[in-house]
DRENROMI-260526 format. One record per atom (N, C-alpha, C): x, y, z. Coordinates in steps of 0.1 Angstrom, whole numbers, padded with zeros to 4 digits, always signed. Atoms other than C-alpha are relative to their C-alpha. Last residue first. Example, Ala and Ser with C-alpha at 12.3 -4.5 7.8 and 13.67 -1.06 7.14 Angstrom:
! residues 2
-0009-0011+0000;+0137-0011+0071;-0008+0011+0008;+0009-0012+0000;+0123-0045+0078;+0009+0012+0000;
//
This chain:
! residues 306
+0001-0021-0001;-0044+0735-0282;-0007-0001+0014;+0016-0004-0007;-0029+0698-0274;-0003+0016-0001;-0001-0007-0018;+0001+0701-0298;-0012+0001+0008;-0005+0011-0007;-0002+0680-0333;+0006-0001+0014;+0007+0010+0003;+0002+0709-0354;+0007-0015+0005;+0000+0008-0013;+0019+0737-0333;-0011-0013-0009;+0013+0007-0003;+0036+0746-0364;-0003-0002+0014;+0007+0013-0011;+0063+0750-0388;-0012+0009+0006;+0006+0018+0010;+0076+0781-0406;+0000-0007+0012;+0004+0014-0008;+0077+0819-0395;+0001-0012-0007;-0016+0000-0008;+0093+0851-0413;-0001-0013+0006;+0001-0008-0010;+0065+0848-0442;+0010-0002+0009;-0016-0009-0003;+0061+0833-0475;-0005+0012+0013;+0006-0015-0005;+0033+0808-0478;+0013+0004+0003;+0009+0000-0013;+0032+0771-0480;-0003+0013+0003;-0001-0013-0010;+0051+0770-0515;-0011-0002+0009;+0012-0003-0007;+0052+0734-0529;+0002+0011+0007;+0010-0004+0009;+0082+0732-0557;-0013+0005+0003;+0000-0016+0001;+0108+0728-0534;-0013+0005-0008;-0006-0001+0011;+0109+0692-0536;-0001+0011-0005;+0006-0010+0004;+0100+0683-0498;+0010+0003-0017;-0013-0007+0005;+0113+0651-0479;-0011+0011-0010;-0009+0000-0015;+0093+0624-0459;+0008+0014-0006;-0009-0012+0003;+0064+0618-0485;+0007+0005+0014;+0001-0014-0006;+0053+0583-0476;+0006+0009-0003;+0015+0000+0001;+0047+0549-0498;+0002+0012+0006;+0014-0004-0009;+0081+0544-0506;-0011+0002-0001;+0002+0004-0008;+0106+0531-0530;-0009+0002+0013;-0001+0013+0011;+0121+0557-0546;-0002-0009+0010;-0016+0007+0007;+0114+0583-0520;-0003-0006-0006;-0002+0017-0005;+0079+0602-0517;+0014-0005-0005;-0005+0004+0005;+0078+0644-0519;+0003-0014+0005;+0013+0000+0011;+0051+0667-0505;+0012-0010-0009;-0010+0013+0003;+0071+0678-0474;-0012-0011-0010;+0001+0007-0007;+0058+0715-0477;+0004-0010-0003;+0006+0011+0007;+0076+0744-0485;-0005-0013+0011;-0003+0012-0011;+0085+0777-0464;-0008-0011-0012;+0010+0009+0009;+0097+0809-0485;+0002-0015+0008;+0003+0017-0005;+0114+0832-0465;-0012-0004-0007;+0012+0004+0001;+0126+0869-0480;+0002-0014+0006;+0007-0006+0013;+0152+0895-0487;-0011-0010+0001;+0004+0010+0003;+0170+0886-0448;-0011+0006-0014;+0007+0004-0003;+0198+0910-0443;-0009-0011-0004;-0003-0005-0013;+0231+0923-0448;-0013-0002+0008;-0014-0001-0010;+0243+0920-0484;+0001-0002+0018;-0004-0009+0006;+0209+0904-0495;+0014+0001+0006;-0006-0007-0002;+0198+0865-0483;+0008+0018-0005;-0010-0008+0015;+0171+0848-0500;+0004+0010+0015;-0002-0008-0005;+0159+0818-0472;+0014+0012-0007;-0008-0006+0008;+0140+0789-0487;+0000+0013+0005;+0001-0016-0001;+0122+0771-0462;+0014+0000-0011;-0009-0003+0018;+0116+0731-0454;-0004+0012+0000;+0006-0009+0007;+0103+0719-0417;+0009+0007-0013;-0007-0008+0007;+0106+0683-0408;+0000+0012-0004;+0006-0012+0008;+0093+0667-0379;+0006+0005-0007;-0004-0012+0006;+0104+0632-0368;-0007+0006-0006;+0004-0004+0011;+0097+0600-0346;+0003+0015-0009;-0007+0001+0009;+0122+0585-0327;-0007+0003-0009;+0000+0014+0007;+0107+0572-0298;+0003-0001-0014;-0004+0014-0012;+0115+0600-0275;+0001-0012-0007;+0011+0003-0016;+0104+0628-0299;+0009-0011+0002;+0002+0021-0002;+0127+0640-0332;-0003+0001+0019;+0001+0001-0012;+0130+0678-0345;-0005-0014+0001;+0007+0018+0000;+0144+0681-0383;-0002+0004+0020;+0001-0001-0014;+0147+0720-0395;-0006-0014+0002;+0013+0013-0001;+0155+0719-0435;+0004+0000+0018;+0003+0006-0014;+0166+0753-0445;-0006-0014+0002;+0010+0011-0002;+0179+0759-0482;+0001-0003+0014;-0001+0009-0011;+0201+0793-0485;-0016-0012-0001;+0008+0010-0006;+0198+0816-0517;+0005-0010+0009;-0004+0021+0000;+0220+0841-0522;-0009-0001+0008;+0002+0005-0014;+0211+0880-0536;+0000-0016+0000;+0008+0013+0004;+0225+0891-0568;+0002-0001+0013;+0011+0002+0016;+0239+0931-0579;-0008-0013+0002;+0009-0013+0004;+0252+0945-0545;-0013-0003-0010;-0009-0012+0000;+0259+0909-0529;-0006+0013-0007;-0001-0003+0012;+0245+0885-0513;+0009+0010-0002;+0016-0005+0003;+0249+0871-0475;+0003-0001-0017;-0004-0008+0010;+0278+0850-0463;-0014+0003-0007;+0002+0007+0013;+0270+0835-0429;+0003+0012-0009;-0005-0002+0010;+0288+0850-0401;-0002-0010-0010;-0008-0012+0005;+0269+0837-0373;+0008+0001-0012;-0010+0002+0013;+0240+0811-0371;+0007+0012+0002;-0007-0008+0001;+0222+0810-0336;+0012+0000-0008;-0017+0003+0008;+0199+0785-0327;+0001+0014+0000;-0007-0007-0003;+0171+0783-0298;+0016+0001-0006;-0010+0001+0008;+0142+0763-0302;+0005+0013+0001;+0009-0011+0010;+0118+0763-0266;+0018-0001-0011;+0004-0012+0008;+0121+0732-0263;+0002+0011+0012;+0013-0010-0003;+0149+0711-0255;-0009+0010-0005;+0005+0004-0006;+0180+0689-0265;-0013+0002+0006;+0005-0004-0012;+0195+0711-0291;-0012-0013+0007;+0007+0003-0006;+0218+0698-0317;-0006+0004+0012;+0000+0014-0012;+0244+0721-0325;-0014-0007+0002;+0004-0002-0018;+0230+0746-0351;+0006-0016+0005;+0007+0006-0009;+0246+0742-0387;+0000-0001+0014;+0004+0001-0011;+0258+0760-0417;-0008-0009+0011;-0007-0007+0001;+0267+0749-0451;+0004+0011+0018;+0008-0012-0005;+0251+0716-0446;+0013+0013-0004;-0008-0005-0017;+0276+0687-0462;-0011+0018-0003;-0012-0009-0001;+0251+0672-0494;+0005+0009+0011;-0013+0005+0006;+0235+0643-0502;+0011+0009+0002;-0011-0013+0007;+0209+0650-0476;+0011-0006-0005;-0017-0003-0004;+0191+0620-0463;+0003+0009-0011;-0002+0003-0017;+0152+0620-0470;+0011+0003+0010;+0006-0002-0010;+0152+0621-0505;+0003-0004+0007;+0002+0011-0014;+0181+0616-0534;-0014+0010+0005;+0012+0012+0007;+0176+0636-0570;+0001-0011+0013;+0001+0003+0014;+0185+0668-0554;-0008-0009-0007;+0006+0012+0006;+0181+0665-0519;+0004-0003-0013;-0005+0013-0007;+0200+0692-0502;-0002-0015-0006;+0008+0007-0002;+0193+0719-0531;+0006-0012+0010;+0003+0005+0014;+0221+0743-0530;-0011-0008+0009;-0002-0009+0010;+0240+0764-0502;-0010+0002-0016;-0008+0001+0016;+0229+0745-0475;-0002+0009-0007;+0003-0012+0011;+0215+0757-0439;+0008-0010-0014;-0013+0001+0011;+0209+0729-0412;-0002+0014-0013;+0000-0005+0015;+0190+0731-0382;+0011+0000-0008;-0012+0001+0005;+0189+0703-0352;-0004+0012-0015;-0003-0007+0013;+0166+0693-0329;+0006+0006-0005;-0010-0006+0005;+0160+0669-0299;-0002+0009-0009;-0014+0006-0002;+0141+0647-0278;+0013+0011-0004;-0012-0007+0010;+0104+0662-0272;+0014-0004+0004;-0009-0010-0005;+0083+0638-0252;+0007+0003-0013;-0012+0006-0012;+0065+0603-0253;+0007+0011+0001;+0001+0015-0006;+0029+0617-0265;+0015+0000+0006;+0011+0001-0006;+0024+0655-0277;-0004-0015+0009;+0007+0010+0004;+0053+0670-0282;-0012-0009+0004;-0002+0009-0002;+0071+0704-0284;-0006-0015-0001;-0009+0012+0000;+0071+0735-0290;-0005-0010+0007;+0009+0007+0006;+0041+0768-0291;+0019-0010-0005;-0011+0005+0013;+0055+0786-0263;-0007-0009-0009;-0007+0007-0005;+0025+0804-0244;+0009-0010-0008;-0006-0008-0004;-0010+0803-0252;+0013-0003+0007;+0002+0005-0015;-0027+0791-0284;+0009+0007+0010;+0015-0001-0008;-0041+0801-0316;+0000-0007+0017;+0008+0007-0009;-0015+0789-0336;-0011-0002+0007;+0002+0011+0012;-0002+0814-0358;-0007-0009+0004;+0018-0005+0009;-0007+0842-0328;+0000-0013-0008;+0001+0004+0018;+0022+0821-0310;-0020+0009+0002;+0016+0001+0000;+0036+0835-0275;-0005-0003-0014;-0001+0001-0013;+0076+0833-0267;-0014-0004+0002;+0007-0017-0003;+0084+0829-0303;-0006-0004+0017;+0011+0003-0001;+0106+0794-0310;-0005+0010+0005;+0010+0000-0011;+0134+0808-0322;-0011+0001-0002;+0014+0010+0004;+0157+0804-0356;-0005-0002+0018;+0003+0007-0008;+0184+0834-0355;-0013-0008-0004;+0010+0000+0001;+0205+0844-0385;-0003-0009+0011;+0004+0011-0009;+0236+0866-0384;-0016-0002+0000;+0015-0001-0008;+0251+0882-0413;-0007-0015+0007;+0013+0007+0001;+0284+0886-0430;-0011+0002+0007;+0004+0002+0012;+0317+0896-0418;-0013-0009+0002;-0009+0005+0011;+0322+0901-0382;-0006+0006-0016;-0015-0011-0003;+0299+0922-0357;+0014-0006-0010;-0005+0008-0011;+0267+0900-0378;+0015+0013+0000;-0016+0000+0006;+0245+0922-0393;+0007-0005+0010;-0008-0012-0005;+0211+0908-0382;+0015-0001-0005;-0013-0003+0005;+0183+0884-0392;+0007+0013+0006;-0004-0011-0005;+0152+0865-0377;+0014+0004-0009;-0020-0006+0005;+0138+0835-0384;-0002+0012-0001;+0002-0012+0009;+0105+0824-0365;+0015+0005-0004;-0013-0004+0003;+0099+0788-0360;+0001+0014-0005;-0001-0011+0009;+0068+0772-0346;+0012+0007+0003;-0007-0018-0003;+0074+0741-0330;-0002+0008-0011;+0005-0009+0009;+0062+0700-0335;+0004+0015+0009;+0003-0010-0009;+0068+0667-0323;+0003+0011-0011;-0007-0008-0008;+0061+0638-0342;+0000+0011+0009;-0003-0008+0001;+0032+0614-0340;+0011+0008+0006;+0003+0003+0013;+0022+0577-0339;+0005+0018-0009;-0004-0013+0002;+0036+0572-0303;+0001+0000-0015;-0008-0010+0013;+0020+0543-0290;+0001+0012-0004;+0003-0014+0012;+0013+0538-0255;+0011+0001-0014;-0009-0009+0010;+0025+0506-0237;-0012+0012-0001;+0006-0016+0004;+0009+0485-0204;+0009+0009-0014;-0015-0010+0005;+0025+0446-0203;-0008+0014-0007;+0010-0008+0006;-0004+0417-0189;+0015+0013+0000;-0008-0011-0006;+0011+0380-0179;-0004+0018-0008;-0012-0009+0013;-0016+0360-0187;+0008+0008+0008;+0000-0015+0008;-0036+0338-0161;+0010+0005-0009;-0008-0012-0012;-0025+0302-0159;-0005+0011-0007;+0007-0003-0014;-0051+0271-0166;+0008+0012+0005;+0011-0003-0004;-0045+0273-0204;-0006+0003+0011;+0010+0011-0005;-0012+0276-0204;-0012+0000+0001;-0007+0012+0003;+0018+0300-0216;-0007-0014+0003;+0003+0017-0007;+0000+0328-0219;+0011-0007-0005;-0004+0010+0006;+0016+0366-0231;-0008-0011+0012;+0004+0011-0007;-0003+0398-0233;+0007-0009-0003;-0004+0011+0005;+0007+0433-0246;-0001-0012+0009;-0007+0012-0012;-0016+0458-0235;+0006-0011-0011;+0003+0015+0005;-0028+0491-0251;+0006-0007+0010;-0005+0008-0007;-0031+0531-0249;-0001-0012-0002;+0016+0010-0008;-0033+0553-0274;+0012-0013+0007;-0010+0005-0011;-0007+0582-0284;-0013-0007+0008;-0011-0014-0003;-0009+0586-0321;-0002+0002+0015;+0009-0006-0011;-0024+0547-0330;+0013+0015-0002;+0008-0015+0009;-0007+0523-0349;-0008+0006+0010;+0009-0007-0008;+0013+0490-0343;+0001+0011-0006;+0000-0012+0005;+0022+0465-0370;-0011+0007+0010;+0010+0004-0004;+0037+0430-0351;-0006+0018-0008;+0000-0023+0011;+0070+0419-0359;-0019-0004+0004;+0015-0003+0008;+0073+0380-0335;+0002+0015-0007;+0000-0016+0008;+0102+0368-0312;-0013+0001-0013;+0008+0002+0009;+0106+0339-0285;-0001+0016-0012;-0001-0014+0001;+0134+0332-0262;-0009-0002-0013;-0001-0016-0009;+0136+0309-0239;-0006+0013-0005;+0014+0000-0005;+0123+0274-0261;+0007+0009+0013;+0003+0002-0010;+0160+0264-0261;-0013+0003+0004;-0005+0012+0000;+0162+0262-0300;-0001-0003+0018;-0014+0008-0001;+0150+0294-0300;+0000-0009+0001;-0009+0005-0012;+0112+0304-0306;+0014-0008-0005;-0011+0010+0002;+0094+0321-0333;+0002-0002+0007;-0011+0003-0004;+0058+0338-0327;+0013-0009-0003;+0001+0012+0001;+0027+0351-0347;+0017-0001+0005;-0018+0001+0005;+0013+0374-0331;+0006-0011+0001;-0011+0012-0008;-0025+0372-0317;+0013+0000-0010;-0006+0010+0010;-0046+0400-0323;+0010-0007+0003;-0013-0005+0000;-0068+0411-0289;+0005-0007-0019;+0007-0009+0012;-0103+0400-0286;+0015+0008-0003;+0005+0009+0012;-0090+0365-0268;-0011+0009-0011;-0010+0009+0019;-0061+0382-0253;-0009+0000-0007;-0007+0016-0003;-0084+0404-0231;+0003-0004-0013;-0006+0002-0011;-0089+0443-0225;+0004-0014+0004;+0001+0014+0004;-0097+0452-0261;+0010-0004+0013;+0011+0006-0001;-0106+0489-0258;-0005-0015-0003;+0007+0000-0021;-0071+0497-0242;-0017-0003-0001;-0002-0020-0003;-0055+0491-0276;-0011-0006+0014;+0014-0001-0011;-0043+0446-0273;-0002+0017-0006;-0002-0010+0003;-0014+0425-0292;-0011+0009+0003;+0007-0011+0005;-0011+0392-0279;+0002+0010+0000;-0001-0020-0003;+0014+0368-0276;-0010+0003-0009;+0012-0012+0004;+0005+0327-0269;+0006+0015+0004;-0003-0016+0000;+0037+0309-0259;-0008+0003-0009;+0004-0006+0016;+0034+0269-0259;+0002+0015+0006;+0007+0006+0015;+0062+0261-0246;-0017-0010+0007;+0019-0001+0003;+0085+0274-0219;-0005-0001-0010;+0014+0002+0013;+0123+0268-0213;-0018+0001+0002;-0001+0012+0003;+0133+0287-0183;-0005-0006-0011;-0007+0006-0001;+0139+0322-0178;+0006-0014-0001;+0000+0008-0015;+0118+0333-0200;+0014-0004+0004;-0014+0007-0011;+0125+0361-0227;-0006-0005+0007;+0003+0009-0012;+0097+0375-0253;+0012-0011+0009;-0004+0012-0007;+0106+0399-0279;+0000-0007+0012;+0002+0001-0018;+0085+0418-0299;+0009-0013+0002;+0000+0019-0001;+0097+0429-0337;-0001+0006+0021;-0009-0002-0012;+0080+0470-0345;+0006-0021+0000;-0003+0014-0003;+0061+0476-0381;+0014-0003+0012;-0004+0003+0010;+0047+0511-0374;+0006-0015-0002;+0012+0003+0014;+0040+0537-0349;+0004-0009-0007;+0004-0007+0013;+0068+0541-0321;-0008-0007-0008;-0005+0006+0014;+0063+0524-0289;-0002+0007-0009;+0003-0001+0011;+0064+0542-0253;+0003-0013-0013;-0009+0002+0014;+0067+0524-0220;-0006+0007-0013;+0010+0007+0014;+0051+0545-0191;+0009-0005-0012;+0006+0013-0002;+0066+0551-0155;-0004-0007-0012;+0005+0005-0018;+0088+0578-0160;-0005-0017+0001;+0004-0012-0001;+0096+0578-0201;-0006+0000+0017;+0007+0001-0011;+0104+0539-0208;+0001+0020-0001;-0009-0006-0009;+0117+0538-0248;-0009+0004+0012;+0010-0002-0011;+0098+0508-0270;+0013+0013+0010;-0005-0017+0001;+0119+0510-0307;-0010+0004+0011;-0013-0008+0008;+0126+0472-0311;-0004+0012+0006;-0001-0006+0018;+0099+0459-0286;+0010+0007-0004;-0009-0014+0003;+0106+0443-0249;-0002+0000-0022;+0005-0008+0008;+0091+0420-0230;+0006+0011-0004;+0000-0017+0006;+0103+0401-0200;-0007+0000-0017;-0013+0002+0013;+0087+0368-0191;+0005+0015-0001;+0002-0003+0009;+0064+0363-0158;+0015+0002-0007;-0015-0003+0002;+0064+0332-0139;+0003+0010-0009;-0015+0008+0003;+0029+0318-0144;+0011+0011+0004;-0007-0001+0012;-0002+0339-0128;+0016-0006+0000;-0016-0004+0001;-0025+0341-0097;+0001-0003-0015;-0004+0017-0009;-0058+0354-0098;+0014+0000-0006;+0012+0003-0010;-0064+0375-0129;-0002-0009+0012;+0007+0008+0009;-0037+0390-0149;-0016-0002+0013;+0015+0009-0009;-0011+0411-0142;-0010-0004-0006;+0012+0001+0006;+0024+0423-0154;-0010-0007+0006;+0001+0010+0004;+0061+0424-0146;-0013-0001-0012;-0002-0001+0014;+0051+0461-0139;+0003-0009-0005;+0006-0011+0005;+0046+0456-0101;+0011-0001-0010;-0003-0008-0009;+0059+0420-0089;-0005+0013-0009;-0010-0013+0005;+0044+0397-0104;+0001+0009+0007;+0003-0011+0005;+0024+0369-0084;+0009+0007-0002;-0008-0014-0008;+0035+0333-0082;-0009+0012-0005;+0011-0004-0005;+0019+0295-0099;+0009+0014+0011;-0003-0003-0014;+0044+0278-0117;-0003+0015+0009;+0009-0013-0004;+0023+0269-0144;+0009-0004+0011;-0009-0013+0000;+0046+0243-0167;-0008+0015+0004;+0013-0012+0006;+0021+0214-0172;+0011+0015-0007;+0003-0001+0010;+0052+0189-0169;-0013+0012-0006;-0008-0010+0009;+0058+0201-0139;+0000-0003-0015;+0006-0015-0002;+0021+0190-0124;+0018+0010-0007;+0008-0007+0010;+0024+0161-0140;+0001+0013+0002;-0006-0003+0015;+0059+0151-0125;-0012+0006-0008;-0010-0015+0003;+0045+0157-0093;+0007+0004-0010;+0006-0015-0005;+0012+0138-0094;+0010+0007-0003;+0003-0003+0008;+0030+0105-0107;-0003+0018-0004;-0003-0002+0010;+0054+0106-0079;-0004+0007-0016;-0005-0009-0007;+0027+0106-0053;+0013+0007-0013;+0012-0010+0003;+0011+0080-0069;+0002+0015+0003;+0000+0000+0014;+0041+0059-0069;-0010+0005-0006;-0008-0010+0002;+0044+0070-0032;+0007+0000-0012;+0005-0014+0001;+0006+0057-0028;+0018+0011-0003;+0011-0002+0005;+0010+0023-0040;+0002+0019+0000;-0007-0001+0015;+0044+0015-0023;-0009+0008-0011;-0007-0009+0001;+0029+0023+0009;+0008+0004-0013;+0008-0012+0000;+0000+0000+0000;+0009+0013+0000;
//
């Protein structure tokens, strides 16, 4: 009889590791479920960056990767927005796994401009899910830009690009910069002499003639000195392209044509980005040809809570 029950005893414990629920609660952010839950996995998307407490994901086709610490199999991942609060109305991703059954990977096309969601993984029928909070970030960030000119104490002429302290153009109050989901990251102006693009888009074929250090913050705050203006009888043209980039790496571009005389600014002409690469589906780049309106300003608070 003794023998009986501690060959029954046996059986029991190997089933129950063969299931593979080992039955714990996550610790805050892990992820939650309902009642207890398996052993949770990390998670982590190509272009996901934390901001305080909240993970961002940029817009677009992203790869998820799933880490256990021990082999696990089967691995159900879902893909969730905040009005689809379980796996089984969620879309389900289709997974690869390593040769050790650790490490699992999936591409999955998120979208949204800053909505909330859940990424979900099971590994059992009887274990709750492990539950992973994101926001996508489906939009750049955004600044109104007003150029400015002055004789520079050298040779040539100084041009400033600031973000105005109070925007009429906008309609709102108070600096009009920055972003509307994971945060403003950076931005950067460039001057060229000639067309940047030519017959390329998107990357510049050719060395800026001037350029702002990278700035890390709004409110935008460059300061070009001794650029080479025109002259008595022919005024120079300059090409502006202003790039600003959010937390998750999305980007705003503003395009301007800027006629220089001996000593001041003869005019700004702003274009819009109205030009698709070889190979694309999106216009990322501008081909001078679209005028937006000629005035001292370009860009925007489009895409700023008014």
């Amino acid at each position: 009889m003794k023998k009986l029950l501690l060959v029954l005893l046996v059986v029991a414990l190997a089933a129950f590791l063969f299931v593979g629920c080992l039955p714990t609660t996550p610790t805050e952010g892990e992820g939650e479920g309902e009642g207890e839950v398996e052993i949770c996995p990390t998670v982590a998307v190509t272009s996901q960056v934390v901001v305080g407490t909240k993970t961002y994901i940029k817009a677009g086709l992203q790869t998820i990767t799933v880490t256990f610490a021990v082999p696990t199999e089967p691995v159900s991942v879902y893909v969730a927005t905040a009005l689809k609060l379980v796996p089984t109305a969620a879309e389900e991703v289709v997974m690869y796994a390593n040769a050790a059954k650790t490490v699992y990977t999936g591409t999955v096309l998120f979208a949204g401009t800053c909505d909330e969601g859940y990424i979900y993984v099971e590994t059992c029928d009887a274990c709750a899910y492990c539950k992973y909070p994101y926001k996508v970030d489906g939009v750049g960030p955004a600044s109104e830009i007003t150029i400015a000119s002055s004789k520079c104490v050298c040779e040539g002429i100084t041009l400033t690009f600031k973000t105005p302290t109070q925007s009429t153009l906008c309609g709102v109050t108070g600096v009009c910069c920055g972003d509307y989901c994971s945060g403003f990251a950076s931005y950067a102006i460039d001057l060229y002499a000639s067309d940047p693009f030519n017959l390329c888009c998107d990357i510049p074929c050719i060395t800026p003639a001037y350029s702002c250090t990278a700035g890390v913050a709004c409110p935008i705050d460059c300061t070009l000195t001794c650029i080479t203006g025109g002259t008595t009888l022919l005024d120079k043209t300059y090409w502006v392209v202003a790039s600003l980039l959010d937390k998750v790496g999305n980007r705003t571009r503003y395009y301007a044509k800027v006629v220089l005389d001996t000593d001041s600014i003869v005019s700004v002409t702003e274009f819009s980005q109205n030009k698709i690469p070889t190979g694309g589906t999106v216009a990322v780049c501008t081909d001078w040809l679209v005028s937006t309106g000629t005035d001292t300003t370009i860009g925007g608070c489009f895409g700023l809570p008014q």
